[in-house]
C-alpha positions in Angstrom: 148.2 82.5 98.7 151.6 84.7 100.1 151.6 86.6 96.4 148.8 89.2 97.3 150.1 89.8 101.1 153.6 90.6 99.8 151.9 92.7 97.0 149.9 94.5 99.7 153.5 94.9 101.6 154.7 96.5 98.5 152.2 98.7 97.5 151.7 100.0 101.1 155.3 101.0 101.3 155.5 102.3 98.2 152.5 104.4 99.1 153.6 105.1 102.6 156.9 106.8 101.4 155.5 108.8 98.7 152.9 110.2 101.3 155.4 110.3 104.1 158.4 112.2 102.1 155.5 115.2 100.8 153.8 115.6 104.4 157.6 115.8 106.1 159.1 118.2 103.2 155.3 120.2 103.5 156.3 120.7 107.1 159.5 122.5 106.0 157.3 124.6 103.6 158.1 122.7 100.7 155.5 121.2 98.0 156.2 118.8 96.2 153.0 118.1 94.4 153.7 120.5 91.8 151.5 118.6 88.7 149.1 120.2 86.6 149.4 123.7 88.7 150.3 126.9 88.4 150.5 128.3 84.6 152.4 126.1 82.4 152.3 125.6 78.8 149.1 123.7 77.6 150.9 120.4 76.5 152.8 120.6 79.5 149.3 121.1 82.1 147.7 118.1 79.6 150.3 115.4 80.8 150.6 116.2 84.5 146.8 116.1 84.5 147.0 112.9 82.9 149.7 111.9 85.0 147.9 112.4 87.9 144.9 110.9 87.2 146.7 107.5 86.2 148.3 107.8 89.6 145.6 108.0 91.6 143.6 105.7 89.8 146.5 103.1 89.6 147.0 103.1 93.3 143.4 102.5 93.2 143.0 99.8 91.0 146.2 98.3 92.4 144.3 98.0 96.1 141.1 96.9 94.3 142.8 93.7 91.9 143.9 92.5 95.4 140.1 92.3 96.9 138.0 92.4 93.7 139.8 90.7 90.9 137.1 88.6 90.0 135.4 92.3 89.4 138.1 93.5 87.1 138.1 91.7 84.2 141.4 88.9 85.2 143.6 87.0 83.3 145.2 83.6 83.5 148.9 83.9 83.9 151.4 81.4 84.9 152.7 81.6 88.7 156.3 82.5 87.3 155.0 85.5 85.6 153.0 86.5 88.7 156.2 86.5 90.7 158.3 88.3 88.9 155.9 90.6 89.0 156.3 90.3 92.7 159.6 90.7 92.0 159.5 93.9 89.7 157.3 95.5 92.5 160.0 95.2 94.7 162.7 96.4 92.7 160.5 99.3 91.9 159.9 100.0 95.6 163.2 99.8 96.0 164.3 102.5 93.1 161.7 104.4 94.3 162.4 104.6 98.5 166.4 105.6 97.7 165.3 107.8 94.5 163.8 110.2 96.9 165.6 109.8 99.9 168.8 110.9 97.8 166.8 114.1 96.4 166.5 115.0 100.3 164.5 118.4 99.6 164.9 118.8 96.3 162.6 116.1 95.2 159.1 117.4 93.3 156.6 115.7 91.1 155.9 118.4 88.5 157.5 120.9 86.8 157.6 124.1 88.5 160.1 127.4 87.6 159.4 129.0 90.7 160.6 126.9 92.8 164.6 126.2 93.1 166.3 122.9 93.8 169.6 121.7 93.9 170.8 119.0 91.2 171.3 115.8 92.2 173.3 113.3 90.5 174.6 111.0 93.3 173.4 107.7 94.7 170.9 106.1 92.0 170.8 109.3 90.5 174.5 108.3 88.7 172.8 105.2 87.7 169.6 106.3 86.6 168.3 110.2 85.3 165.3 109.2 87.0 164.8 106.7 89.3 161.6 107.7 90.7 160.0 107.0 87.7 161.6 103.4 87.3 160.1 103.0 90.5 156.4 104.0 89.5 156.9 102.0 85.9 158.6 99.2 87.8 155.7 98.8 90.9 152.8 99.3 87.8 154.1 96.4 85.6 155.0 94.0 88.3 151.2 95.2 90.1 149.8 94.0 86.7 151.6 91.5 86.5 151.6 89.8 89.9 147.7 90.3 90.0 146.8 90.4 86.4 143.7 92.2 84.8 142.4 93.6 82.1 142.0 96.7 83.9 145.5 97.2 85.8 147.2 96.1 82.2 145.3 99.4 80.3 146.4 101.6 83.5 149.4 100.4 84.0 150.4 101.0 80.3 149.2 104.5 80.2 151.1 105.2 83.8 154.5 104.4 82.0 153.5 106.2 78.2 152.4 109.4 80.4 155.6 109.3 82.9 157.4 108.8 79.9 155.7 112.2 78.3 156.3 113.4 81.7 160.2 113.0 81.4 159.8 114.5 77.8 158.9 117.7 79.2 161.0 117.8 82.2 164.4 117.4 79.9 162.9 120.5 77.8 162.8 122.3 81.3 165.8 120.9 83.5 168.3 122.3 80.7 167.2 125.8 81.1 167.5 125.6 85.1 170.7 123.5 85.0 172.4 124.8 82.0 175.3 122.8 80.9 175.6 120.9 84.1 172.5 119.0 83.3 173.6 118.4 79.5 176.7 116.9 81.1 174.5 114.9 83.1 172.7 113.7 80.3 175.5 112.7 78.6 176.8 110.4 81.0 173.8 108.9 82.7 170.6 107.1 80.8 167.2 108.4 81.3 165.8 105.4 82.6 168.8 102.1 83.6 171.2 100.4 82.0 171.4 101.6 78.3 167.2 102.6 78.0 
């Protein structure tokens, strides 16, 4: 069947840029894996812990459903639900790939005050506050979808509810960085596509 090859395309690219943009901006002395450390506030250190647990564990589980489904508890969806979650996965790859290639070096998972970055609110940042995200939620659902489990579903639910938390916070933090610049921002462009 071509659905778990292109879904193994997918996820390996998806996986392959993330990876690729952190070791090429490490080499410039830049981390961008700033979740769960350094001293934040509690609630704050909770959801990037949580945050990156679900990531990991996704990217995981996402590998696994292609080799083990019969493992991980599957469901019975019909093939046109399976390929827009081919379909979804794509888009979110997409999002994803020009989300951080706009950011160029300011792009960082995590909040952290210490380090500086420019805002950016060109590209499919005038589109979307946070594209990266859409591109996580996006790749998750259509994972789930496209190769469907008990398992992925639960994961792939809490990967969007704590991303979501995650984008909470950062709009409590980006304000006192940005300053009236971001609220304009904000303003103008929607936190996730469209109208959402």
């Amino acid at each position: 069947m071509i659905m778990k090859p292109l879904l193994f395309i997918l996820i390996t690219t998806f996986y392959i840029a993330y990876f690729a943009k952190q070791i090429l901006l490490k080499k410039r002395g830049i981390v961008t894996n700033r979740l769960a450390k350094g001293q934040k506030p509690r609630k704050t250190a909770m959801i990037e812990t949580g945050l990156l647990l679900i990531t990991y564990g996704m990217a995981i589980f996402q590998y696994a459903s292609l080799f083990l489904e019969r493992y991980l508890l599957p469901l019975k969806l019909p093939a046109s639900l399976r390929w827009l979650g081919i379909v979804l996965a794509f888009i979110g790859v997409l999002f994803f790939i020009l989300a951080i290639t706009t950011m160029r070096d300011s792009w960082r998972a995590g909040i952290d005050e210490s380090q500086k970055t420019a805002m950016v609110t060109r590209g499919i940042y005038s589109i979307s506050r946070n594209p990266a995200f859409v591109g996580f939620d996006l790749l998750y659902i259509g994972s789930a979808l496209a190769m469907p489990g008990v398992l992925i579903f639960v994961l792939a639910l809490a990967g969007v509810l704590f991303m979501h938390l995650q984008i909470l916070e950062e709009e409590v933090y980006l304000p006192r960085i940005f300053g009236d610049e971001y609220a304009e921002y904000q303003k103008r462009t929607p936190r996730y596509f469209l109208f959402f």
